[in-house]
N, CA and C atoms of all chains as a GROMACS GRO file, in nm:
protein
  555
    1UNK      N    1   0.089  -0.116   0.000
    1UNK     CA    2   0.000   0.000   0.000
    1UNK      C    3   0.093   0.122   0.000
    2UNK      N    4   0.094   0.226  -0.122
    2UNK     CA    5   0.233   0.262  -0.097
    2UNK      C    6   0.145   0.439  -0.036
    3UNK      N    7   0.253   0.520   0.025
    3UNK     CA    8   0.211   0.602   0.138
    3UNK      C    9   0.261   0.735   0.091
    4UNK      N   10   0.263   0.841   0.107
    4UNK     CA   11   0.301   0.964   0.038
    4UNK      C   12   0.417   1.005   0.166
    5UNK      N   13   0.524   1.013   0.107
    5UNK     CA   14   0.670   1.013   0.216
    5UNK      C   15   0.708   1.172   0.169
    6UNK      N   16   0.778   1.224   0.267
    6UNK     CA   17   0.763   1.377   0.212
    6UNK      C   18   0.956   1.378   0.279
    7UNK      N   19   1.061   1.396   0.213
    7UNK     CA   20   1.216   1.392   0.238
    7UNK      C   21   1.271   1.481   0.224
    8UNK      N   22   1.341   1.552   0.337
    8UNK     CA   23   1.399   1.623   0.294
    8UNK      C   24   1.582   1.593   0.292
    9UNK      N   25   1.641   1.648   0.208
    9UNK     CA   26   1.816   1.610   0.234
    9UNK      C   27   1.870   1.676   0.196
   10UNK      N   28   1.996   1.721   0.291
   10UNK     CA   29   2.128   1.827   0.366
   10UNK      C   30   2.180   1.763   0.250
   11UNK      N   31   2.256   1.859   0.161
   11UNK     CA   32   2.403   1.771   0.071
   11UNK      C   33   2.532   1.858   0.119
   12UNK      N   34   2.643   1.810   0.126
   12UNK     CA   35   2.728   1.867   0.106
   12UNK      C   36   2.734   2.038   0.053
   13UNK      N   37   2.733   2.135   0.110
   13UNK     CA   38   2.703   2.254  -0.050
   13UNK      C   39   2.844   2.223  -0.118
   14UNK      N   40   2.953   2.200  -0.100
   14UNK     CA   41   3.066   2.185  -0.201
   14UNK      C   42   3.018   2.124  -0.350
   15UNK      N   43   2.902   2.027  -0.324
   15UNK     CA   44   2.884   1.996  -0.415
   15UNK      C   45   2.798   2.077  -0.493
   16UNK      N   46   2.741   2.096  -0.638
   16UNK     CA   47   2.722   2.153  -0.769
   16UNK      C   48   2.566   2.080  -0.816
   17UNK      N   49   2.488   2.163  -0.842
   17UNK     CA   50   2.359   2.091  -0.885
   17UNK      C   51   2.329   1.972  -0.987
   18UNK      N   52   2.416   1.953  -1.054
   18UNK     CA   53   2.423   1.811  -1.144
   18UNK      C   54   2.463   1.730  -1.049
   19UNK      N   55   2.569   1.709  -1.008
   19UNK     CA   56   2.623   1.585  -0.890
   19UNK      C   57   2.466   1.594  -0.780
   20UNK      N   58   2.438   1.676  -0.725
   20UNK     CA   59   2.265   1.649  -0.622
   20UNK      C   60   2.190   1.573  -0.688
   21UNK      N   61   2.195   1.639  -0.855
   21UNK     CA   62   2.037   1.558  -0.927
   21UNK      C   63   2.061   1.422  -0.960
   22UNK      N   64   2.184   1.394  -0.997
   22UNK     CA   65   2.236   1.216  -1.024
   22UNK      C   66   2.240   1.190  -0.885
   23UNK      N   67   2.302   1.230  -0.782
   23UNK     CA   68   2.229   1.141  -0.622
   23UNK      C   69   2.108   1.118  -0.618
   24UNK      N   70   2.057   1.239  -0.632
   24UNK     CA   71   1.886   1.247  -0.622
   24UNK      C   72   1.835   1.067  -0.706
   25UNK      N   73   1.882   1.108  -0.821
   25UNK     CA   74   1.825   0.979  -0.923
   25UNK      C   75   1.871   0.846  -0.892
   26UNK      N   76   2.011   0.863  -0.826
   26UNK     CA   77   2.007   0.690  -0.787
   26UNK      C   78   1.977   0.679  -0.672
   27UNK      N   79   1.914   0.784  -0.556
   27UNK     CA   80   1.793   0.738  -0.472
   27UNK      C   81   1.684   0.722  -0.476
   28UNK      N   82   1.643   0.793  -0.573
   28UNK     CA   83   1.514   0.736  -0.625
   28UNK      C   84   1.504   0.638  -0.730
   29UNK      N   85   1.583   0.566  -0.781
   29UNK     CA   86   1.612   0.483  -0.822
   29UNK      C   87   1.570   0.322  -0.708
   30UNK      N   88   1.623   0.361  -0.619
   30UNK     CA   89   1.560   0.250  -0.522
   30UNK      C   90   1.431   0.227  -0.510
   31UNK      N   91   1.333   0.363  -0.509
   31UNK     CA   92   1.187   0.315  -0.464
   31UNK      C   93   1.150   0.233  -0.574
   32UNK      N   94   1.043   0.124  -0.587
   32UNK     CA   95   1.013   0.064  -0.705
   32UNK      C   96   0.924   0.116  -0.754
   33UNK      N   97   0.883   0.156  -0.915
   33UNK     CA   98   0.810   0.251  -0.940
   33UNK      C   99   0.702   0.202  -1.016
   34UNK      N  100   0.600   0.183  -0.898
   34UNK     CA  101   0.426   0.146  -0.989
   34UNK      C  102   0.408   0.230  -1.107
   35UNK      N  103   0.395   0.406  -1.049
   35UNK     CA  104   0.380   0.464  -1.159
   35UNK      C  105   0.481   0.593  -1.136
   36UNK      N  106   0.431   0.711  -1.114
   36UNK     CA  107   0.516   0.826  -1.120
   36UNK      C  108   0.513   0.843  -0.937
   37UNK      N  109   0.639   0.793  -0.941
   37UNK     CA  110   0.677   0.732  -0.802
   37UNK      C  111   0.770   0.914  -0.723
   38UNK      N  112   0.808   0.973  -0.782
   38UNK     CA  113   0.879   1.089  -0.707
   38UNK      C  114   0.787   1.229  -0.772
   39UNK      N  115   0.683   1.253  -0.696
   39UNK     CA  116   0.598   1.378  -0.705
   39UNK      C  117   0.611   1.480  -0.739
   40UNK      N  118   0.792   1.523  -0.638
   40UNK     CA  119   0.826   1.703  -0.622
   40UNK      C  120   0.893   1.681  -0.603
   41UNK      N  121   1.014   1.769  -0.651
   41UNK     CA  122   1.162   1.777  -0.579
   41UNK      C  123   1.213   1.913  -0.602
   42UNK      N  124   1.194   1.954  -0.548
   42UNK     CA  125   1.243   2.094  -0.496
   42UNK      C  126   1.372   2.128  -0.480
   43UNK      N  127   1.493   2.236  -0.573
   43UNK     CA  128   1.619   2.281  -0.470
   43UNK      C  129   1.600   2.319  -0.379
   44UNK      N  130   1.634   2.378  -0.302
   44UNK     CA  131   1.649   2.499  -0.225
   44UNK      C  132   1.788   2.576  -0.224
   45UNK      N  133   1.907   2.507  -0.255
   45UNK     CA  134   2.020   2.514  -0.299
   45UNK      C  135   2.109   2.554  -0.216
   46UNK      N  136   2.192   2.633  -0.182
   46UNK     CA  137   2.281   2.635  -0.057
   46UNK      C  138   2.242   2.716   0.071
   47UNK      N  139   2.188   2.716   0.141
   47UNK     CA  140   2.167   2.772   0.275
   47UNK      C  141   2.275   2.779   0.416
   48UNK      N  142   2.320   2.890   0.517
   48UNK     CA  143   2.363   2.868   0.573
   48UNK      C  144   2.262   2.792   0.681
   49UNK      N  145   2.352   2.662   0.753
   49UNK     CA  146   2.289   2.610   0.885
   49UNK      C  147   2.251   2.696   0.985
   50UNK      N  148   2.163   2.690   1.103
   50UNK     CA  149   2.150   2.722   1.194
   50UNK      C  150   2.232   2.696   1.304
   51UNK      N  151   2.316   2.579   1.278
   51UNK     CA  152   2.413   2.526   1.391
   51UNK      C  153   2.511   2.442   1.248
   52UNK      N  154   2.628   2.433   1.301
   52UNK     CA  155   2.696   2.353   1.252
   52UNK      C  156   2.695   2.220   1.258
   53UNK      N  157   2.670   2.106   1.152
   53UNK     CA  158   2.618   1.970   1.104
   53UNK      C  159   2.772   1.935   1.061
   54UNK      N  160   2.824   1.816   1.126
   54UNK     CA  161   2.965   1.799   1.030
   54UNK      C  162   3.036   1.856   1.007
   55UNK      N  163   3.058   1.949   1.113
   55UNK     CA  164   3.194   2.038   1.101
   55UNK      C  165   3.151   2.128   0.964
   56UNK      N  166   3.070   2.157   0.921
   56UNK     CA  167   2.975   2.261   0.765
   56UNK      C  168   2.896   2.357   0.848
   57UNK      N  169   2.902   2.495   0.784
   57UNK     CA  170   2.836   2.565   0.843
   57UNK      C  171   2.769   2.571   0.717
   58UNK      N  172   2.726   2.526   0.593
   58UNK     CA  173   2.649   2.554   0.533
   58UNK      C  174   2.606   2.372   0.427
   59UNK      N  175   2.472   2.440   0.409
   59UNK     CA  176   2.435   2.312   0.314
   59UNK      C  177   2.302   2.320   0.210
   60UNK      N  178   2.346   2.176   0.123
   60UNK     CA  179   2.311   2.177   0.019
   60UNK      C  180   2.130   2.115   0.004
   61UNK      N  181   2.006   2.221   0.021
   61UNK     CA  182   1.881   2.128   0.061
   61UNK      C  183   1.850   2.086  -0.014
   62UNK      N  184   1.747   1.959  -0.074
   62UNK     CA  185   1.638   1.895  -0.115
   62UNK      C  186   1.542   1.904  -0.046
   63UNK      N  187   1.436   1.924  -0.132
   63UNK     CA  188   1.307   1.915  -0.093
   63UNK      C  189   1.222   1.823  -0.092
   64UNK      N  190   1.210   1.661  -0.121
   64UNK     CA  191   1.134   1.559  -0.243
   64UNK      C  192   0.987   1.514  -0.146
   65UNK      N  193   0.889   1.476  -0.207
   65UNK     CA  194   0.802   1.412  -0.198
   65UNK      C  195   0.773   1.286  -0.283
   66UNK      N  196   0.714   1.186  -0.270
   66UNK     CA  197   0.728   1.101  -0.301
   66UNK      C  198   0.621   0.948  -0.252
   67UNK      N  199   0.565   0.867  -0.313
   67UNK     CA  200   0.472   0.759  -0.301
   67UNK      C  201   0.596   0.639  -0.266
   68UNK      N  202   0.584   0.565  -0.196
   68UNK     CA  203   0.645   0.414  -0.181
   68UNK      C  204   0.588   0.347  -0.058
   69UNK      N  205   0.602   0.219  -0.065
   69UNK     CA  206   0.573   0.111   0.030
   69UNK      C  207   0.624   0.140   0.110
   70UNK      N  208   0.623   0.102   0.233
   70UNK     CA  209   0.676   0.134   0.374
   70UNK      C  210   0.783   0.005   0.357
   71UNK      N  211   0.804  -0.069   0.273
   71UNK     CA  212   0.887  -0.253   0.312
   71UNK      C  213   1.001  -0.156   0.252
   72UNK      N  214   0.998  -0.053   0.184
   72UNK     CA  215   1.086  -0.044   0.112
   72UNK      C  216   1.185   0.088   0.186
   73UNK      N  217   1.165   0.112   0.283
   73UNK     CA  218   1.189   0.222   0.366
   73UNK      C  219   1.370   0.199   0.403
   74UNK      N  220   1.334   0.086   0.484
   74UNK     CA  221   1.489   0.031   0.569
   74UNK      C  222   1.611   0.078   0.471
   75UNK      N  223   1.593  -0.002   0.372
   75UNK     CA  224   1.700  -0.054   0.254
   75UNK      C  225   1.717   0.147   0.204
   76UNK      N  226   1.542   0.209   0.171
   76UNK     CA  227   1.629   0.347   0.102
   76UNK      C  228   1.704   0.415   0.221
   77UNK      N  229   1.649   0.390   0.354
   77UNK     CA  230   1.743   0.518   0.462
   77UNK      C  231   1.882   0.420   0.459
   78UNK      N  232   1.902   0.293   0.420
   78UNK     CA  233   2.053   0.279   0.452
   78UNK      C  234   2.134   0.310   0.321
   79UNK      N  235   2.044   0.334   0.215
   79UNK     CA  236   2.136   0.387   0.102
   79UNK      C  237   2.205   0.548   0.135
   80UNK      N  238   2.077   0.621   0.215
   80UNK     CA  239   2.037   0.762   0.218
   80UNK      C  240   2.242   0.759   0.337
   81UNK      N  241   2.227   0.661   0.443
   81UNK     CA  242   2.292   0.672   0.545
   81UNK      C  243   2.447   0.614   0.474
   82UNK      N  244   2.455   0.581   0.336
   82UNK     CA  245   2.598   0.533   0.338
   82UNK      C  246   2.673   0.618   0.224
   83UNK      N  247   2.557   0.717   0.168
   83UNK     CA  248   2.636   0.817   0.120
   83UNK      C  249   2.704   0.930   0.177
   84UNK      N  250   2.831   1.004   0.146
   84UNK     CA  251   2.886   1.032   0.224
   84UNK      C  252   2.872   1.207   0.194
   85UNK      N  253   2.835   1.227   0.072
   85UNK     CA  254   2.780   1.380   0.026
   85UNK      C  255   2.697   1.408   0.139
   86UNK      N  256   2.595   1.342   0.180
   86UNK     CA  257   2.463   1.370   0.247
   86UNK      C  258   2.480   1.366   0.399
   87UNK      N  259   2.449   1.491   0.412
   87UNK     CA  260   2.473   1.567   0.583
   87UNK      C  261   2.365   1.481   0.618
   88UNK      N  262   2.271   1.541   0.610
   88UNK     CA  263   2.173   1.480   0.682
   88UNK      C  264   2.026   1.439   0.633
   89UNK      N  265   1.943   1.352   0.694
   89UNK     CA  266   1.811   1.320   0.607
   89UNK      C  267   1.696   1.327   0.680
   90UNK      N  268   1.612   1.347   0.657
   90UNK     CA  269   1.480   1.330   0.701
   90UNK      C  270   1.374   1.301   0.616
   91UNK      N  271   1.287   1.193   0.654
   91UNK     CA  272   1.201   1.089   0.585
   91UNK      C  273   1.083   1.120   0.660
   92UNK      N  274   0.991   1.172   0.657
   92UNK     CA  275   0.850   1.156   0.697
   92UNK      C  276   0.716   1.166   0.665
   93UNK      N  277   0.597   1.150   0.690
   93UNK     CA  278   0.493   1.072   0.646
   93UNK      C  279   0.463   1.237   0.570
   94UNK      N  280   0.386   1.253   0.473
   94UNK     CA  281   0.338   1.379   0.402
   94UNK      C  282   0.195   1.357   0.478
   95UNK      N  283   0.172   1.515   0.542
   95UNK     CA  284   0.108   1.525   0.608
   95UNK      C  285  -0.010   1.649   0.523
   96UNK      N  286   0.032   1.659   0.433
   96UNK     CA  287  -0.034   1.790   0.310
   96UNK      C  288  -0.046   1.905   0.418
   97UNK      N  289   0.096   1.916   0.514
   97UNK     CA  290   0.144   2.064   0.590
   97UNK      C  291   0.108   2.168   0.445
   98UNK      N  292   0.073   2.338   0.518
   98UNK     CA  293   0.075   2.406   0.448
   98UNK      C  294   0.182   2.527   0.508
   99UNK      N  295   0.223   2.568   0.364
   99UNK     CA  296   0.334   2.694   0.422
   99UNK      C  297   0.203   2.804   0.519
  100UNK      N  298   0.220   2.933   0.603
  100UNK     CA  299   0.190   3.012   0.647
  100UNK      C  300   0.142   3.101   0.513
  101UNK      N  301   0.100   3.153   0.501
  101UNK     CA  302   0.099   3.330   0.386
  101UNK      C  303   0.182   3.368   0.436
  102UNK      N  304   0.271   3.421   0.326
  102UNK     CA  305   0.371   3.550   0.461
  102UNK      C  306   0.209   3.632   0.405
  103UNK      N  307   0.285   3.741   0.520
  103UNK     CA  308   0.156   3.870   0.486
  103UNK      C  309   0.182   3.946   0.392
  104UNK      N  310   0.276   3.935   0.300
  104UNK     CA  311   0.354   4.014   0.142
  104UNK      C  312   0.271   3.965   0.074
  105UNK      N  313   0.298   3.818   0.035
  105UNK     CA  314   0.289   3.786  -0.062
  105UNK      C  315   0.150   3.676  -0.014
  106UNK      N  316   0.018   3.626  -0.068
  106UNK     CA  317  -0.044   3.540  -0.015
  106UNK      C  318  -0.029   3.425  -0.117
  107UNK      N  319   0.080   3.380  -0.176
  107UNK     CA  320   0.085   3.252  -0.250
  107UNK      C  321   0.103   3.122  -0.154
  108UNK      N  322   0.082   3.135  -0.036
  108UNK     CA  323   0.125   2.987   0.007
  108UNK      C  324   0.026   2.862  -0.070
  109UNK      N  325   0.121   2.760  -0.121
  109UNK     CA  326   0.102   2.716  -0.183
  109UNK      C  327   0.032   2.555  -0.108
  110UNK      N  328  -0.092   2.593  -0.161
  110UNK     CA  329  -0.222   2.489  -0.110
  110UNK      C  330  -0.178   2.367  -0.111
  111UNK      N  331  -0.115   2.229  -0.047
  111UNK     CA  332  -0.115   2.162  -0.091
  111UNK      C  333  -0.262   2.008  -0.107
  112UNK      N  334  -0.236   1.977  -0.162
  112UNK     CA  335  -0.358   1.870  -0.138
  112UNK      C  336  -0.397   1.808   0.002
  113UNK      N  337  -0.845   3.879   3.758
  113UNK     CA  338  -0.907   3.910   3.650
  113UNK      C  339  -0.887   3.843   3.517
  114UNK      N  340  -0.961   3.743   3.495
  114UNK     CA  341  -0.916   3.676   3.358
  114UNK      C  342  -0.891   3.765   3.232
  115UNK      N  343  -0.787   3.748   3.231
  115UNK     CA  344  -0.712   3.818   3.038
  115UNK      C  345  -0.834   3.747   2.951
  116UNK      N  346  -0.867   3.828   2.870
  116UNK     CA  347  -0.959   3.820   2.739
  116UNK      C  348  -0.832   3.662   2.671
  117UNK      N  349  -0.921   3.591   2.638
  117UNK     CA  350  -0.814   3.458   2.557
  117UNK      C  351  -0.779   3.483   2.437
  118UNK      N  352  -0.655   3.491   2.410
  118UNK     CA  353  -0.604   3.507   2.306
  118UNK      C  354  -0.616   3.424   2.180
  119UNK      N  355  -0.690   3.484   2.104
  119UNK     CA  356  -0.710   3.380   1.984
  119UNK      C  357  -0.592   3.305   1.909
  120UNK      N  358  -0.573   3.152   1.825
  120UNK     CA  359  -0.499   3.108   1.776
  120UNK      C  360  -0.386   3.204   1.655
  121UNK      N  361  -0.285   3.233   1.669
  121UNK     CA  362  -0.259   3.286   1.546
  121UNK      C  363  -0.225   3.166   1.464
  122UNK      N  364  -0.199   3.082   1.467
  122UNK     CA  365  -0.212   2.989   1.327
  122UNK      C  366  -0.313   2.960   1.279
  123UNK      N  367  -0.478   2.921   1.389
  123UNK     CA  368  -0.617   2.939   1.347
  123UNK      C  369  -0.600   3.011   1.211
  124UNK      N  370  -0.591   3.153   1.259
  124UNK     CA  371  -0.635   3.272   1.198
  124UNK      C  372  -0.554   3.298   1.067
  125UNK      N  373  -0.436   3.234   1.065
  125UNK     CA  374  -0.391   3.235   0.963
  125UNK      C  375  -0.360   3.130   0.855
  126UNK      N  376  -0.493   3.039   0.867
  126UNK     CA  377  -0.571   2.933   0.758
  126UNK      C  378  -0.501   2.860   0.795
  127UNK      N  379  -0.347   2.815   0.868
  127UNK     CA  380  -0.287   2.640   0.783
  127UNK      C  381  -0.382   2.599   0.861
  128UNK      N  382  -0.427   2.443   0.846
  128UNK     CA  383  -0.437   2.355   0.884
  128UNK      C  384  -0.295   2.240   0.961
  129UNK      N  385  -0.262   2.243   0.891
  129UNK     CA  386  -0.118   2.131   0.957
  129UNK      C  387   0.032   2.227   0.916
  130UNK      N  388   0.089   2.229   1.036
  130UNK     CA  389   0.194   2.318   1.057
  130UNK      C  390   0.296   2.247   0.981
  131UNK      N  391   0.370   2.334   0.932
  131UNK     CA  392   0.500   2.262   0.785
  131UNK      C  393   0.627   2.284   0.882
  132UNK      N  394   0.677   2.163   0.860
  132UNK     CA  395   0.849   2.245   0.957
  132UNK      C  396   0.903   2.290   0.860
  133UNK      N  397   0.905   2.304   0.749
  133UNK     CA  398   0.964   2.344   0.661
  133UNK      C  399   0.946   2.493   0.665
  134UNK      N  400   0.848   2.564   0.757
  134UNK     CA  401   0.804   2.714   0.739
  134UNK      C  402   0.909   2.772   0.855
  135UNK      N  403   1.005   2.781   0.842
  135UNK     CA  404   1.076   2.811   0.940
  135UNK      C  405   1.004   2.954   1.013
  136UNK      N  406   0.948   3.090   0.902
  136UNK     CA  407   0.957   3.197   0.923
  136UNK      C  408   0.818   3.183   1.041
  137UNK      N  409   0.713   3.114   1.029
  137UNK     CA  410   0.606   3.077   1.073
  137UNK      C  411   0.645   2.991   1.232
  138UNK      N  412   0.749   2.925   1.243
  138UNK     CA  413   0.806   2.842   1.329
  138UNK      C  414   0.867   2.995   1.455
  139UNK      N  415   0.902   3.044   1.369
  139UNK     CA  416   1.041   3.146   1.451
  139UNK      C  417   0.918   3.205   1.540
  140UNK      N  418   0.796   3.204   1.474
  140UNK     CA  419   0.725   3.318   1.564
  140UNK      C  420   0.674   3.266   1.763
  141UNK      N  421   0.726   3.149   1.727
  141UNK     CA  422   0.662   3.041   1.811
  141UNK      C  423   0.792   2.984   1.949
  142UNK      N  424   0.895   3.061   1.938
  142UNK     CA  425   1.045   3.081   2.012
  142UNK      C  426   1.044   3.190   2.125
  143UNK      N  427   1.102   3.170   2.217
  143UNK     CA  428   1.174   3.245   2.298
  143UNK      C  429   1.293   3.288   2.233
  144UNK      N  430   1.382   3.430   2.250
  144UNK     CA  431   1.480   3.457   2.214
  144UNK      C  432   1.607   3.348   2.220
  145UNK      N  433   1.580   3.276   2.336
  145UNK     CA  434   1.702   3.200   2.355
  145UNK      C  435   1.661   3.019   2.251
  146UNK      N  436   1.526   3.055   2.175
  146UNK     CA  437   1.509   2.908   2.055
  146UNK      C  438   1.418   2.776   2.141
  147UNK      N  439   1.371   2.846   2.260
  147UNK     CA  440   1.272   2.739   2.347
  147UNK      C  441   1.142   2.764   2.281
  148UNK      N  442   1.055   2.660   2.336
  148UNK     CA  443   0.914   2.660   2.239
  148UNK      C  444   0.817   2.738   2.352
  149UNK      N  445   0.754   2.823   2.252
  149UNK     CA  446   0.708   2.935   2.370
  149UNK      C  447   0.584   2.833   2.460
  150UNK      N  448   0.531   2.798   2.559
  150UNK     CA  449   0.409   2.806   2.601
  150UNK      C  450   0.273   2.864   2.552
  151UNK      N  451   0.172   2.739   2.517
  151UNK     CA  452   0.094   2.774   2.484
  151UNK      C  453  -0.011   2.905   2.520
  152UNK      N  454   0.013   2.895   2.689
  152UNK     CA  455  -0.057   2.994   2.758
  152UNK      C  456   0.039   3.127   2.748
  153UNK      N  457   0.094   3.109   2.694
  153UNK     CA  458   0.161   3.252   2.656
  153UNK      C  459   0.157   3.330   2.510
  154UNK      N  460   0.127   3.211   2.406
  154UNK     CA  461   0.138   3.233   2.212
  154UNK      C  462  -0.022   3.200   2.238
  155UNK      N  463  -0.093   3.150   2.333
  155UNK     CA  464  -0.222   3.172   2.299
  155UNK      C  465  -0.282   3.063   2.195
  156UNK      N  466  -0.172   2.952   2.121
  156UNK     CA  467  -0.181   2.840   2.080
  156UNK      C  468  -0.324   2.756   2.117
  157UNK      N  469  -0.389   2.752   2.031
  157UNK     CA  470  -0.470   2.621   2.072
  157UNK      C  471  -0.363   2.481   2.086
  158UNK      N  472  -0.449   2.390   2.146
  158UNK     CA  473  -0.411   2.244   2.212
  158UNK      C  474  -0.335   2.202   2.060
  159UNK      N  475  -0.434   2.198   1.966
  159UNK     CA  476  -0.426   2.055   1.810
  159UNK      C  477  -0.298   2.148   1.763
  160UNK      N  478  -0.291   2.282   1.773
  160UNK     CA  479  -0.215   2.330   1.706
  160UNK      C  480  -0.036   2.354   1.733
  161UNK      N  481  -0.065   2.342   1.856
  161UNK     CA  482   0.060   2.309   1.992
  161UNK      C  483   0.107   2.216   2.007
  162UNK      N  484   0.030   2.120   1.955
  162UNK     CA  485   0.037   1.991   1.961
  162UNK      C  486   0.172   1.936   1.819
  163UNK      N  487   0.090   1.997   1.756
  163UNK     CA  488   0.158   2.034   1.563
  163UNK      C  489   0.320   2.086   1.579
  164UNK      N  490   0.269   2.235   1.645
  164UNK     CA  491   0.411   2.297   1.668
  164UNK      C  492   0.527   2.255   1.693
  165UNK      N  493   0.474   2.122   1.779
  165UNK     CA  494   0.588   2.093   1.880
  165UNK      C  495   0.711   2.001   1.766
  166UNK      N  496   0.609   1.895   1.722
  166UNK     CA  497   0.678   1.831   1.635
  166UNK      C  498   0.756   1.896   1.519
  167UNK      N  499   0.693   2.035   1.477
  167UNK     CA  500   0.758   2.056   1.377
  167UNK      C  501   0.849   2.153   1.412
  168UNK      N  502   0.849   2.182   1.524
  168UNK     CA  503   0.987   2.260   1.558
  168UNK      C  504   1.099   2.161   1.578
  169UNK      N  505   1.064   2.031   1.639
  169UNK     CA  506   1.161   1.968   1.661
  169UNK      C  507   1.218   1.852   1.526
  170UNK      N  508   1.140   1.893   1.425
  170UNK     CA  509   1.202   1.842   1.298
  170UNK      C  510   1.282   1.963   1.242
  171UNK      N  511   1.240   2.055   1.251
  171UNK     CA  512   1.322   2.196   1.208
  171UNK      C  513   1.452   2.202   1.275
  172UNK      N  514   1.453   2.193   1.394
  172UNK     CA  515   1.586   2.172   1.440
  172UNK      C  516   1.630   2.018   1.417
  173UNK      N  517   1.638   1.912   1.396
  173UNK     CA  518   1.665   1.836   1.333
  173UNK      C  519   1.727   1.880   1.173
  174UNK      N  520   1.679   1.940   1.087
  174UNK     CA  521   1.755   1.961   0.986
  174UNK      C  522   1.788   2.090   0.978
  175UNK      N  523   1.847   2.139   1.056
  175UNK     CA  524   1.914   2.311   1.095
  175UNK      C  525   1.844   2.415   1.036
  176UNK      N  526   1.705   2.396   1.022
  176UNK     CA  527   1.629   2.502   0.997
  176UNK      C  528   1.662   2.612   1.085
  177UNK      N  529   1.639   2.589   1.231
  177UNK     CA  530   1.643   2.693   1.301
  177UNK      C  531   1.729   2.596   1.486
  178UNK      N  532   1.771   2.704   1.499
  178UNK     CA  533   1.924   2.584   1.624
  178UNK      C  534   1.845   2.582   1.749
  179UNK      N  535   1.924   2.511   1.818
  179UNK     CA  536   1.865   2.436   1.934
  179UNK      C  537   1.865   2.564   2.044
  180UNK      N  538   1.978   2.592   2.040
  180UNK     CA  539   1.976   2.698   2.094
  180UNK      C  540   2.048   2.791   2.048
  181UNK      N  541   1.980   2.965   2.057
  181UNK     CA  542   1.985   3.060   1.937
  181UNK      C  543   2.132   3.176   2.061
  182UNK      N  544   2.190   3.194   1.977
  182UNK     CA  545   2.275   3.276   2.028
  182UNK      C  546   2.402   3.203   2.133
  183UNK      N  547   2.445   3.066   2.082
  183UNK     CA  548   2.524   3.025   2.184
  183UNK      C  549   2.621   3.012   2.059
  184UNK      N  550   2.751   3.094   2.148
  184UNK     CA  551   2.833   3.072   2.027
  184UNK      C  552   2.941   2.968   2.104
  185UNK      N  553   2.870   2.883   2.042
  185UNK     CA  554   2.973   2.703   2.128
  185UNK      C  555   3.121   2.675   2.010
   0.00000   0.00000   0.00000
């Protein structure tokens, strides 16, 4: 029964937006794909941290959303955990969170 | 003398389910020193406090916003 997983992932910023999008692809490469298995993937592109992660005061974000089985979870966080680009990860259930409005601009973007 | 109750500001400002990803929306919800304010103080409803909590503590999980703000460790 596959579940709407919402990921986000820290890269390295040393690294360059082609090297993220071929990581990106051979992690998503793992989920098995019924149909259009990776939803959204978002840059965000280099941000400074709030605290220092790995001796980096800055890093490289992803945004992704994404459909997969839960059997298939273990195997992608130990791919996610043995690359060595990737500061850090977070995997959790898509909850169709919505951004705030800022009060500028009212595009927050509705999600389903 | 009971204080008039302070209405939700996330109520009022439509989300439904709090994004940790909204850092700017998150920040409003801090003590200067990056603690999670008290509901009886932000005036938070329960479901929504409830929300907050987790998504502050995924935000600091991926250095959205630090554990603690102004410590220069």
């Amino acid at each position: 029964m596959a579940r709407r997983y919402e990921a986000v992932y820290i890269f390295e910023s040393t690294l360059e937006e082609p090297a993220v999008t071929e990581k990106l692809t051979r992690f998503h490469a793992l989920i098995p794909q019924p149909g259009e298995a990776v939803v959204d993937v978002t840059h965000w592109g280099k941000r400074t941290l709030a605290y220092p992660v790995a001796g980096r005061e800055t890093g490289y974000y992803v945004v992704t959303k994404f459909e997969a089985s839960s059997e298939m979870l273990p195997e992608f966080e130990r791919a996610l955990k043995l690359d060595e680009g990737l500061l850090r990860h977070l995997v959790v259930l898509d909850e169709g969170a919505q951004m705030a409005p800022t009060p500028s601009a009212k595009d927050g973007e509705e999600e389903e | 003398m009971a204080r008039p109750q302070k209405s939700c500001a996330i109520c009022e400002s439509g989300v439904r389910v709090v994004d940790f990803k909204d850092e700017r929306l998150l920040a409003r919800f801090l003590t200067e020193r990056g603690k999670i304010l008290p509901s009886r103080l932000s005036g938070t409803c329960a479901r929504h406090q409830r929300q907050l909590s987790t998504a502050i503590k995924r935000a600091r999980q991926i250095a959205l916003i630090p554990y603690i703000k102004g410590f220069a460790g």
